[in-house]
N, C-alpha and C positions, 0 to 999 in steps of 0.2 A: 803253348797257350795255357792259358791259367782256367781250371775249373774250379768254379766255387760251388757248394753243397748247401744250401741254405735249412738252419733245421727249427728256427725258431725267429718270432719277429720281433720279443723283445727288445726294446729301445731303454738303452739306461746311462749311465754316464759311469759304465763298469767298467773295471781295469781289463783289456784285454791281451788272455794269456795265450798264447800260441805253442802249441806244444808238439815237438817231430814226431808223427806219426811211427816210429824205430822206435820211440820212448815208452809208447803205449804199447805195443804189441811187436809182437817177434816174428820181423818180414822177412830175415835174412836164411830161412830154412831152405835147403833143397829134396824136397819127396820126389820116392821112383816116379810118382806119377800126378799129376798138376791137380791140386787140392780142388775142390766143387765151391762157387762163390758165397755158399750158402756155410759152409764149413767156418767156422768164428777162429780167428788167429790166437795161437797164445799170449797171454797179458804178459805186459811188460814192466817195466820199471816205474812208470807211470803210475800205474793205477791206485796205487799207495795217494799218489801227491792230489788226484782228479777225488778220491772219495775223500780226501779231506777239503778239500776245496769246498764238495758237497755240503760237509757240516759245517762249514761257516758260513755260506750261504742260506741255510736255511736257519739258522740262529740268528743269521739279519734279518731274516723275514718275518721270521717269529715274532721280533723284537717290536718291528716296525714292518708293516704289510706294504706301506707306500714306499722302502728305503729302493733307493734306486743304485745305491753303489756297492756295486755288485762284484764277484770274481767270475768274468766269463771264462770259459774254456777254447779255447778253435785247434783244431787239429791243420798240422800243416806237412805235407808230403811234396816231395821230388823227386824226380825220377820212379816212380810208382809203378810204372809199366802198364801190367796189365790187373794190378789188385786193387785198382778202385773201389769197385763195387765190394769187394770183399772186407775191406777198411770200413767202409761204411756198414754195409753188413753186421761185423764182429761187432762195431761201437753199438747198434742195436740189438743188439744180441746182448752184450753184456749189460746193458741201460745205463752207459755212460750219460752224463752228463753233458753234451761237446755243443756249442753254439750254431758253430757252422766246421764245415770241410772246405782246407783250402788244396788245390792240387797244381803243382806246377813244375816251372823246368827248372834244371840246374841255373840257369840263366837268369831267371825270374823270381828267384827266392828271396832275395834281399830286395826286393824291391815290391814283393808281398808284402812282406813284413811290415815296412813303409807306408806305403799305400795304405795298410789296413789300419794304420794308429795304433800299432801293437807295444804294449804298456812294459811286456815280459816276455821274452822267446827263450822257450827251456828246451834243455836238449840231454843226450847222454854223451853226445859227439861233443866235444871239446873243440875240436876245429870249427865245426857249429856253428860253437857259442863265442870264439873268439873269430868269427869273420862275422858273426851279427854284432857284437861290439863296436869291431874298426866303423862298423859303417852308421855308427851311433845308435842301434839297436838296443834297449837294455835287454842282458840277457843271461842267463845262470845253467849250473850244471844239476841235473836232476841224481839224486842220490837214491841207489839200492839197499832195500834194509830187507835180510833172508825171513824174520816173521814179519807178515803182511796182511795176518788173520782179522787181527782187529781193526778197528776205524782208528786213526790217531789224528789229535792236532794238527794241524799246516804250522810245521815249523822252520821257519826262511832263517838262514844265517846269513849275515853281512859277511866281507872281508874288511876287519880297519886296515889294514893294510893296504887296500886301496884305498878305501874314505879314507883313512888320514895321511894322506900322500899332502907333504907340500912340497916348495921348492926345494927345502934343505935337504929331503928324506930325496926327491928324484934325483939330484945331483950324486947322494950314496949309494944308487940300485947298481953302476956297474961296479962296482967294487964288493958286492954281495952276491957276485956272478950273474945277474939277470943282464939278459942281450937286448941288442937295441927292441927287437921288435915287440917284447915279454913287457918293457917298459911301456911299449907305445899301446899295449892293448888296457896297461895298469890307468894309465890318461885314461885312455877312450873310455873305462868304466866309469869311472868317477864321472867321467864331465853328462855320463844319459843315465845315472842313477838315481838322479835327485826327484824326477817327478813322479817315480815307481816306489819310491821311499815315503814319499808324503802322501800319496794315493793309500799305501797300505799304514802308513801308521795313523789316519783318520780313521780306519776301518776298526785297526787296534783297539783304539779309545773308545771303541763302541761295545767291548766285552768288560767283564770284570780280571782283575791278573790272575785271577786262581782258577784253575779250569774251565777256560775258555778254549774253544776250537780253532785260536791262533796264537803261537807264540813267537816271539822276534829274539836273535843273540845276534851277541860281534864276537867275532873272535880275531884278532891281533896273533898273527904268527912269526912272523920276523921280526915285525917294527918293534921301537924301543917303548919304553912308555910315554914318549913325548907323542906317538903316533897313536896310539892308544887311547890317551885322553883326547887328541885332537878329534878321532873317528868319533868316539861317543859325544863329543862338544857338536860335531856338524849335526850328527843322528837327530840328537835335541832341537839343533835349528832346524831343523825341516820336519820335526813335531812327531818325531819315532824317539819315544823314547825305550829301549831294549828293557826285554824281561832278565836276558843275562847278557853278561862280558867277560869274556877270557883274554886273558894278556897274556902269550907262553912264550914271546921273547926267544921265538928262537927253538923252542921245545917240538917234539914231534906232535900237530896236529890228530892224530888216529885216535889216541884216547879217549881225546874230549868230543870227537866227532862223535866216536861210539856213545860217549855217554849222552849227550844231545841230540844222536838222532834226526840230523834234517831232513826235510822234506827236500828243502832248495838251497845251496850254496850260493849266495850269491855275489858278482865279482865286483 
């Protein structure tokens, strides 16, 4: 059965972010002796991506006090056992930011997601985030950065490599070694990225380019540059136009990640 956690009654027309409660805090500990529910979990990977969410939020509010589109946060948990209260607990503890608590079953998780008009489901679980896809979820892989002192930017990375999928480029994936199912998740992104794209590149055009507390890149890893210009051609139509673009054709990805820094990878 699904518990929801209600922590707040704002009503907005905010993109809603769902994020694994495994992303935020580190459940997977085993102590000689069972933690007290008052004890706050350790942060996780997350919390980088939740305090910059923060500073964009409150830069739209600044801006405009009536702006209603918003980035919500919701935590979302399966198979939880018996650390409910403690989940909840710790998010109070640390004065996260989180909308609501969702709690449920293995069974039930994609169809939370659903149910709830979720905009964004981030995860560190890869399997996650590529079984929220199949099932038209948009949904990205949260990235670990070792300093995490300061507040930084919300910075989301596209894949062109998926946005500029067309038919000529799917036709060449199995001969670039990708298997059938690696292909069908490269679909699946594209076809529920588009309203997550335009949701946040309106939000975009609401800062200035030079240090604002969101920035947007593509990065192109395999595709050639006909895939490249196709990705940042779609980006444009659906009114994200990116702060940066990498085309590396092929080149090792790590570099460039390092030097950009995402917050969110997204597929």
């Amino acid at each position: 059965m699904d518990t929801n956690v209600q922590n707040t009654e704002k009503q907005t027309r905010a993109l809603v972010i769902a994020v694994s409660a495994r992303a935020i805090f580190h459940l997977d500990q085993t102590p000689t002796q069972p933690p007290a529910e008052s004890e706050p979990l350790p942060q996780g990977t997350a919390f980088s991506f939740i305090e910059a969410v923060k500073l964009v939020n409150e830069r739209l509010v600044s801006q405009n006090q009536k702006e209603d589109l918003l980035l919500n946060v919701f935590l979302i948990e399966k198979d939880y056992g018996e650390q409910q209260k403690r989940i909840v607990n710790s998010a109070m503890h640390y004065g996260l930011d989180i909308e609501q608590f969702w709690f449920c079953s293995e069974e039930d998780f994609i169809s939370s997601l659903q149910e709830n008009h979720v905009s964004l489901f981030l995860s560190t679980d890869k399997n996650d985030v590529y079984s929220a896809l199949q099932h038209g979820v948009p949904a990205a892989v949260l990235h670990h950065h070792t300093d995490q002192q300061q507040p930084q930017p919300l910075k989301v990375v596209f894949s062109g490599d998926v946005i500029g999928l067309s038919e000529d480029t799917l036709r060449n994936l199995p001969h670039l070694s990708f298997s059938e199912s690696q292909i069908e998740i490269f679909k699946a992104a594209k076809s529920c990225i588009r309203e997550f794209a335009v949701l946040l590149g309106e939000i975009r055009r609401k800062f200035e380019r030079e240090g604002g507390p969101l920035c947007t890149s593509l990065i192109t890893v395999w595709g050639n540059r006909d895939v490249f210009v196709n990705a940042l051609r779609t980006l444009r139509e659906w009114g994200l136009d990116v702060d940066e673009a990498f085309c590396l054709a092929g080149a090792p990805r790590s570099l460039i990640l390092d030097h950009v820094l995402p917050t969110v990878f997204k597929f």
